[in-house]
C-alpha positions in Angstrom: 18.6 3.6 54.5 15.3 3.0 53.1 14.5 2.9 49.4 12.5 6.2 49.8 15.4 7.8 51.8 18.1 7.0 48.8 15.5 8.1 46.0 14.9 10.9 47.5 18.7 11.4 48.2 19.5 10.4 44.7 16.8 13.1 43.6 18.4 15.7 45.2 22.0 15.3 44.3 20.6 14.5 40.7 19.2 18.0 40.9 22.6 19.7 42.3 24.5 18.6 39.9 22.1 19.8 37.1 22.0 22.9 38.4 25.8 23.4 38.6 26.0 22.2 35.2 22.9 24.9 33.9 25.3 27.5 35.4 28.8 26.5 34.1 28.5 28.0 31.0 31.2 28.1 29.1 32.9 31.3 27.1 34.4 31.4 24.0 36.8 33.9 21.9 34.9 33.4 19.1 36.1 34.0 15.7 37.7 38.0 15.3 37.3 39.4 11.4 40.2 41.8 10.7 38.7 43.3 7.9 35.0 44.3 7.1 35.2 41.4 4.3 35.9 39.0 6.8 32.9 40.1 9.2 30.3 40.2 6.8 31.9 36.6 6.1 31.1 35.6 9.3 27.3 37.3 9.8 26.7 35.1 6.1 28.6 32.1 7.5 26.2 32.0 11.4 23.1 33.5 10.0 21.8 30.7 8.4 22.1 28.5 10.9 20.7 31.1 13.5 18.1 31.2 11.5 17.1 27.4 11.1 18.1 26.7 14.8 15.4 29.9 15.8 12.6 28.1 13.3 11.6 26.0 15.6 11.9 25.1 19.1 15.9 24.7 19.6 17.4 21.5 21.0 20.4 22.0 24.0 22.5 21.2 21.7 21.6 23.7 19.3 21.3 26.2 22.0 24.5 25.2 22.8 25.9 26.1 19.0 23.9 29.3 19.3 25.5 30.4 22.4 29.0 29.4 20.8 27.8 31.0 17.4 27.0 34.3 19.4 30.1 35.4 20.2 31.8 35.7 16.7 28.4 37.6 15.8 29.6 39.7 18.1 32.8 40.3 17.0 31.6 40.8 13.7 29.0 43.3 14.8 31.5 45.1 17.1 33.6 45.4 14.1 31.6 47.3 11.3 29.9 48.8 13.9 33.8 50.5 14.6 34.2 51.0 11.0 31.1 52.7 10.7 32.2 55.2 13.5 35.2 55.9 11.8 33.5 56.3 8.5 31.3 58.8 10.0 33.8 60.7 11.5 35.5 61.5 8.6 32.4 62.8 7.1 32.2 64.8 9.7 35.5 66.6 9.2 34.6 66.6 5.7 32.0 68.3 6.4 33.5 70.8 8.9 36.4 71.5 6.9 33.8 71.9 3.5 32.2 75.1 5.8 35.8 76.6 6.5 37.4 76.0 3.5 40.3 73.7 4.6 40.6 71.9 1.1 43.8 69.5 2.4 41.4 67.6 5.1 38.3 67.7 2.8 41.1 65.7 0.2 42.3 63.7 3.0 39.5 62.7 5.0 37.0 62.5 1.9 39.5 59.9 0.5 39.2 57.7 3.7 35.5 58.6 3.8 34.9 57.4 0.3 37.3 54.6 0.7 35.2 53.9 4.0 31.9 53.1 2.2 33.0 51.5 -1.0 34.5 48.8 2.0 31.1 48.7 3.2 29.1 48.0 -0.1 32.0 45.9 -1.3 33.2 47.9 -4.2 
């Protein structure tokens, strides 16, 4: 084989094997918050580094990080963005049960309502 013949060769399976590499991307659990404290925990905790990683051009292995970094975002999101939902459904049966007079549920789901948001702004 000539020298031209194994560059070229070489080259090529250089090239394959980046390219299976580029597409082998690994998934992670990522960290799961089982309370609101905990997610906003994480959002403060990957932020940051977000942040500083996005401030300039990133390096693989910061793009790397960021993809790892991603998935507990993720989970955090995913989690007050439940809580939220559940907030605002009991304002909504609050809010039904203000127009019809049903005191019990606008006790019962006002207290989980208010309880709700004070988790939310941390009080």
């Amino acid at each position: 084989m000539t020298f031209k013949k194994l560059f070229i060769s070489l080259a090529v399976a250089s090239f394959a094997v980046a390219s299976a590499q580029a597409t082998d991307i690994k998934h992670f659990k990522g960290e799961k918050p089982e309370s609101l404290a905990e997610a906003f925990a994480i959002l403060e905790k990957y932020n940051p580094q977000l942040e500083s990683f996005i401030s300039s051009e990133p390096t693989p292995q910061q793009m790397a990080e960021i993809h790892q970094m991603t998935y507990s975002l993720e989970n955090a999101l995913k989690f007050i963005d439940d809580h939220l939902d559940e907030t605002q459904e009991n304002l909504e049966k609050v809010h039904i049960a203000s127009e019809t007079m049903e005191k019990e549920t606008v006790q019962e789901k006002g207290k989980e309502y208010l309880q709700g948001t004070k988790e939310l702004v941390g009080k």
